[in-house]
C-alpha positions in Angstrom: 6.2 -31.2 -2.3 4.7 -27.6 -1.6 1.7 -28.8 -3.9 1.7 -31.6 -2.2 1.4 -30.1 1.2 -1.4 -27.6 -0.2 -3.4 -30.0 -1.5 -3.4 -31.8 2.1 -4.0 -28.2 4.0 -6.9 -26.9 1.8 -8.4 -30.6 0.7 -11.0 -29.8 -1.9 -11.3 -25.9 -1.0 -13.0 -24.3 -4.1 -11.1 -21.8 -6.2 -12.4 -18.0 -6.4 -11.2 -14.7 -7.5 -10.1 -11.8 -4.9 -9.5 -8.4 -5.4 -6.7 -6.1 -5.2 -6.8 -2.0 -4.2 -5.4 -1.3 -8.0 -5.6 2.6 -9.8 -6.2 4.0 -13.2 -7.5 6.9 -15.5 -10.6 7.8 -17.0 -9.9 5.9 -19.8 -8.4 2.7 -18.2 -8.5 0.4 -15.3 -5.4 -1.7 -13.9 -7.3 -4.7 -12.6 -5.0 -6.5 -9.9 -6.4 -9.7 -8.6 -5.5 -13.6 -7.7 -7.3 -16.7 -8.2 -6.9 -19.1 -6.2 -8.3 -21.9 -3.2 -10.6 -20.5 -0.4 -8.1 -20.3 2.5 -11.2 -20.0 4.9 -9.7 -16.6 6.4 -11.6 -15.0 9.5 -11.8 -11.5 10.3 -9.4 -10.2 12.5 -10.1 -9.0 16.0 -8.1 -6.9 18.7 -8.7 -10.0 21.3 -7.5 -13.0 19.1 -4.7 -15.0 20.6 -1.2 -15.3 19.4 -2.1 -19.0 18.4 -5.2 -17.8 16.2 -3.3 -15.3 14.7 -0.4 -17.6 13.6 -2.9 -19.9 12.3 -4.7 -17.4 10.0 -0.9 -16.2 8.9 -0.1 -19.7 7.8 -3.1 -19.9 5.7 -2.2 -16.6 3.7 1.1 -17.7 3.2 0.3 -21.8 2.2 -2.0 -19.9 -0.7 -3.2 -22.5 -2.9 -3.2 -20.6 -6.3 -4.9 -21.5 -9.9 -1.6 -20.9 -12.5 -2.8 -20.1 -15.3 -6.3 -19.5 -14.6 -9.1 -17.2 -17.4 -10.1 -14.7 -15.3 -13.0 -12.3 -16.3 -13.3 -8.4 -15.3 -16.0 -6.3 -16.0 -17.0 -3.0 -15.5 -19.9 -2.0 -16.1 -20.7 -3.4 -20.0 -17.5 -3.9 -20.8 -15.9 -7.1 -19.8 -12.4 -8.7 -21.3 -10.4 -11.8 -20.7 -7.0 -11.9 -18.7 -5.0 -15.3 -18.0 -3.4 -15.6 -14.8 0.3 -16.3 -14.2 1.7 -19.3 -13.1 0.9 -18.2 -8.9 -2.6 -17.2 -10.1 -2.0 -13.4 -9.9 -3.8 -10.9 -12.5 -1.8 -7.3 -13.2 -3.7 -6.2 -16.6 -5.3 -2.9 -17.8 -8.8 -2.9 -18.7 -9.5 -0.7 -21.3 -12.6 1.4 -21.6 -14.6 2.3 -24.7 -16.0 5.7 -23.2 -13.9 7.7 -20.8 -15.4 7.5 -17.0 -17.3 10.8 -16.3 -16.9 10.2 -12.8 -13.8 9.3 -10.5 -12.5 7.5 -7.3 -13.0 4.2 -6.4 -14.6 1.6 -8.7 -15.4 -1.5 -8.5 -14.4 -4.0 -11.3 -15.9 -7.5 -11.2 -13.6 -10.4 -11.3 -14.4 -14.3 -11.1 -13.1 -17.2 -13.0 -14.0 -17.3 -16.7 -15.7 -20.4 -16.1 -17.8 -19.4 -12.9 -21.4 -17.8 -13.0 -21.2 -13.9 -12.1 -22.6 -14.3 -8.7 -19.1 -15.9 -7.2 -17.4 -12.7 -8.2 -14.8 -10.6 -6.1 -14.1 -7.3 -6.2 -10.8 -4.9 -7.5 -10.9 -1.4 -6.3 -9.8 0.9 -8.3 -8.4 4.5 -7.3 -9.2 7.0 -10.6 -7.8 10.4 -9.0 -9.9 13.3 -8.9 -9.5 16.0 -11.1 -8.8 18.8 -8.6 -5.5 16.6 -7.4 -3.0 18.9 -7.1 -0.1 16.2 -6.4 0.2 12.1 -5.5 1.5 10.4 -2.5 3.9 7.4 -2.7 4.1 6.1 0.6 6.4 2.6 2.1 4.4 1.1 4.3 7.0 -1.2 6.4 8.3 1.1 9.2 6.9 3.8 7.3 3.3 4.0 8.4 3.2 0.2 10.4 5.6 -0.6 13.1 7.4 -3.6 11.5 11.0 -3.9 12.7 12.0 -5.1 9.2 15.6 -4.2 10.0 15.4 -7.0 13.1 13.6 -10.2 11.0 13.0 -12.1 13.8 11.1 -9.1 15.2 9.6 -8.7 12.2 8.7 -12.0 11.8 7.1 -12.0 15.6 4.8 -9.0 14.3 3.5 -10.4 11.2 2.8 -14.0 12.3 1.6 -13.5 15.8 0.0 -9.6 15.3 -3.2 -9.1 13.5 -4.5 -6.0 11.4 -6.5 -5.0 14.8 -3.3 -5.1 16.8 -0.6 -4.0 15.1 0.5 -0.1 16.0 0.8 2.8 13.3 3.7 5.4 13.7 2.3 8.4 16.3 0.8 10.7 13.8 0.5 9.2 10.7 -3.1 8.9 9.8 -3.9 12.7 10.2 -1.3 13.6 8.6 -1.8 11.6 5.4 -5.4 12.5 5.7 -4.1 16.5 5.6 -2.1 15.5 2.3 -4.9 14.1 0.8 -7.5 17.3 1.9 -4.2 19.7 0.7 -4.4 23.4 1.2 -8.2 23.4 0.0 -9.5 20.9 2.0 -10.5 19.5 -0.3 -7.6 18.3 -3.1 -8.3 14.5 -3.3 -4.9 14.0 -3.6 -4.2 10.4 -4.3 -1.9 8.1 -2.0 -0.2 5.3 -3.5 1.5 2.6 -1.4 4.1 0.3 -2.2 5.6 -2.2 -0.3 7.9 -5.0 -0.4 5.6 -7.1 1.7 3.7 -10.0 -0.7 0.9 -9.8 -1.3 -0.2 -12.6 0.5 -0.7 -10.2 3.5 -3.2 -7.5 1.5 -6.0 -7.9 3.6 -3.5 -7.5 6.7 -2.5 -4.1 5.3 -5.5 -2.9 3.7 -7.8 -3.8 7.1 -4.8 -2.1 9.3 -5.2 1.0 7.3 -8.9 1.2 7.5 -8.9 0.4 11.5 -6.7 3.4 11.8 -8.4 5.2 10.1 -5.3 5.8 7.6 -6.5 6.7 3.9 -7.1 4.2 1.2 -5.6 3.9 -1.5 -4.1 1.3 -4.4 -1.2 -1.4 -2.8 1.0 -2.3 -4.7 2.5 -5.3 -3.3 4.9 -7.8 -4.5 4.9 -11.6 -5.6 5.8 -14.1 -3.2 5.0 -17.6 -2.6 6.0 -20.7 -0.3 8.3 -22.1 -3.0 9.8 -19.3 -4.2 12.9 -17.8 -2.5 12.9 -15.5 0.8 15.5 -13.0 -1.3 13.9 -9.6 -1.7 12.7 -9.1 -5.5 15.5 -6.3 -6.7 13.9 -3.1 -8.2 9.9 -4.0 -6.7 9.8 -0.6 -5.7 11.6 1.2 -8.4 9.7 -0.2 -10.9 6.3 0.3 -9.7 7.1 4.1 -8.7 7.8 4.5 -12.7 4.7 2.8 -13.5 3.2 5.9 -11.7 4.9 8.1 -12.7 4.1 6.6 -16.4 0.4 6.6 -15.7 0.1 10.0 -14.6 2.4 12.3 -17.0 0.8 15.2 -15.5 1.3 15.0 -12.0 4.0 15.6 -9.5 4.7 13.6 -6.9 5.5 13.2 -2.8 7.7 10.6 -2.2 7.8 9.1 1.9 9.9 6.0 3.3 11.8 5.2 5.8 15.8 4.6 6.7 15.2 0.4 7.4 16.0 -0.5 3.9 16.7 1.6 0.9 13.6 4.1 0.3 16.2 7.6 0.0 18.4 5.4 -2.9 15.0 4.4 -4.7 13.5 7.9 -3.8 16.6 9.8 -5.0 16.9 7.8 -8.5 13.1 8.6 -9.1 14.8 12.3 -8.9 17.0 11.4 -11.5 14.7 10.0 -13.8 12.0 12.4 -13.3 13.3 15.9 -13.5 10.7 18.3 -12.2 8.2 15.5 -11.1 8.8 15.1 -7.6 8.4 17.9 -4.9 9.7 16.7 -1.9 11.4 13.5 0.0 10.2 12.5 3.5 11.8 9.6 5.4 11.6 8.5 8.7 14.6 7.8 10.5 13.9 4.1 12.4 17.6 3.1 11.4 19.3 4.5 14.8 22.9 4.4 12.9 24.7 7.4 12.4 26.5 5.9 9.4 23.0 5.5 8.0 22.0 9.6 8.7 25.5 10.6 7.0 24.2 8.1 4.1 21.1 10.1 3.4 22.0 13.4 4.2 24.7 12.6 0.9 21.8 12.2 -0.8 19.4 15.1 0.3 23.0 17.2 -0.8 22.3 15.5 -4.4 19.1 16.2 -4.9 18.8 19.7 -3.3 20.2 21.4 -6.5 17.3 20.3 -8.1 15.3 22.2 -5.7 13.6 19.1 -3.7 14.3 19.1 0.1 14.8 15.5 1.4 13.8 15.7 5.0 15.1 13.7 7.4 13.0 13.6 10.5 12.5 10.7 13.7 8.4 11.6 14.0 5.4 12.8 12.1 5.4 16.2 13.1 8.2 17.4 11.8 7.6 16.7 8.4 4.3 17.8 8.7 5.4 20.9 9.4 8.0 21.2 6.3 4.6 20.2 3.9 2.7 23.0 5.2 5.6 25.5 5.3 5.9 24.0 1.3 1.6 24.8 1.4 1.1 21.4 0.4 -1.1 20.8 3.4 -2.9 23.4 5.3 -1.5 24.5 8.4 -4.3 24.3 10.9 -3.9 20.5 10.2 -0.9 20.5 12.5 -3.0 20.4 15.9 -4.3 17.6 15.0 -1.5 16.0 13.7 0.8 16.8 16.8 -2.8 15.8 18.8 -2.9 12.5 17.2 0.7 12.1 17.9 0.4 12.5 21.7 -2.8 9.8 21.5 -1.0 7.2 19.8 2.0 7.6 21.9 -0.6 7.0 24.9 0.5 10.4 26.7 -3.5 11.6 26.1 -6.5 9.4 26.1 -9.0 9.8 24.5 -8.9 8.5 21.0 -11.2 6.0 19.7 -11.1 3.7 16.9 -12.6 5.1 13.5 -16.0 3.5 11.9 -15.6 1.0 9.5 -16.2 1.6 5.9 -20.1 -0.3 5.2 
């Protein structure tokens, strides 16, 4: 019946390739990507009606997808082969012959095996720089965006009637992920990783929300969900992508930030466990307003602190901005700006304006 219903929503739509924001090494790419119909999308903009936006919402989520589909990715001269699965959806690793001699974002090429080059989309993906002195792993939901995923019809309301251009960042967040990724030099390039729960149906949501706030980029990692599948969260999404970080990057330790909504300190604190000596610090924000749920973490900040990691609990941005520098993982004249920032997008000082788009 869902097929059914596609097939009468889209009509002949043609089937293409997009791209995901994925990450790698110098000596590997993981291509994320989904074929699938042309849903006819339409750029988001801060004046669109609720009706328009709960249009556009039900044509991300009545994706018409091509199971099973030969999808090609190249990069540069190398090209290889990857068949989608059954929702159309492409997680492989492209392997290089010759190690990249530069790094940060690159673009890998991805169309339909049987479709000339010109109809091809585009993966990002994140290759950290060398001088990265640690990585980011950041929720998104009620982390950096204002979601209400502990209230679903709220969060419902946000995501079907809000757009990229509308929706509202916590106060503070973008400069003070932008200090994590300058660190104390300024310039670290300190990857930030983000993983969410939300499917990926909604990537361009996220990924233009981040770029209107000026918020850095960086791979999402989003999970697989579709109109006939089940609403039940997929068990261990997060847990299991923060180990295939860790796994990709051996070398490098790791800042860990969520929120109280769902169950980021449980997931953050058996990344602990699992990782001894990997992971520097714990940051979540407190949006849960439940004192059972503050007496819940801070038995967990007491487990992990004799490993020497501080789990901070902390209502606003500031705050834990102030721990990182005290920690000199970000530099301290940052904190103006972050507590500046704050203020703005609380409204209590005008002033700030929205940040150029990327060209």
């Amino acid at each position: 019946m869902i097929q059914r219903l596609r097939r009468f929503v889209r009509g002949d739509a043609p089937h293409h390739v997009i791209g995901f924001r994925g990450y790698g090494t110098p000596d590997r790419l993981y291509v994320l990507a989904r074929a699938l119909a042309d849903a006819g999308l339409l750029a988001a903009a801060e004046g669109h009606s609720r009706w328009r936006n709960l249009r556009e919402a039900v044509k991300r989520f009545n994706a018409s997808p091509l199971p099973h589909a030969q999808v090609a990715a190249t990069m540069g001269d190398v090209t290889a082969t990857f068949q989608a699965d059954d929702e159309g959806f492409v997680h492989h690793w492209l392997e290089l012959p010759a190690p990249l001699t530069t790094t940060g974002w690159h673009g890998v090429e991805v169309v339909l095996a049987s479709d000339p080059p010109e109809r091809a989309g585009i993966a990002h993906v994140l290759v950290p720089a060398s001088t990265a002195r640690f990585a980011v792993i950041s929720d998104i939901d009620d982390t950096v965006l204002q979601s209400r995923v502990s209230t679903p019809l709220k969060a419902a309301r946000l995501m079907f009637f809000e757009n990229s251009r509308t929706r509202l960042p916590f106060p503070g967040v973008a400069a003070f992920y932008r200090a994590l990724v300058d660190g104390p030099t300024g310039s670290d390039g300190n990857p930030i990783f983000y993983i969410s729960s939300s499917p990926w149906n909604v990537h361009d949501v996220l990924a233009d929300f981040l770029d209107a706030q000026g918020i850095p980029l960086g791979p999402l990692l989003l999970r697989d969900w579709d109109l006939s599948r089940s609403l039940v969260k997929h068990s261990g999404h997060k847990a299991s992508r923060i180990r295939e970080l860790f796994d990709a990057y051996p070398a490098m330790s790791f800042i860990l930030v969520g929120d109280t909504s769902q169950e980021d300190p449980e997931i953050y604190a058996e990344a602990v466990r699992e990782h001894p000596g990997r992971v520097l610090a714990i940051y979540i924000r407190d949006v849960a307003a439940s004192e059972v749920r503050r007496q819940a973490v801070a038995t967990l900040a007491a487990v992990v602190e004799p490993e020497g990691i501080s789990l901070v609990l902390a209502p606003e941005t500031v705050t834990i901005a102030q721990h990182a520098a005290s920690k000199g993982w970000i530099d301290a004249a940052h904190l103006p700006d972050i507590g500046e920032e704050k203020r703005e997008d609380e409204g209590t000082v005008a002033g700030k304006e929205e940040p150029p788009q990327p060209e």
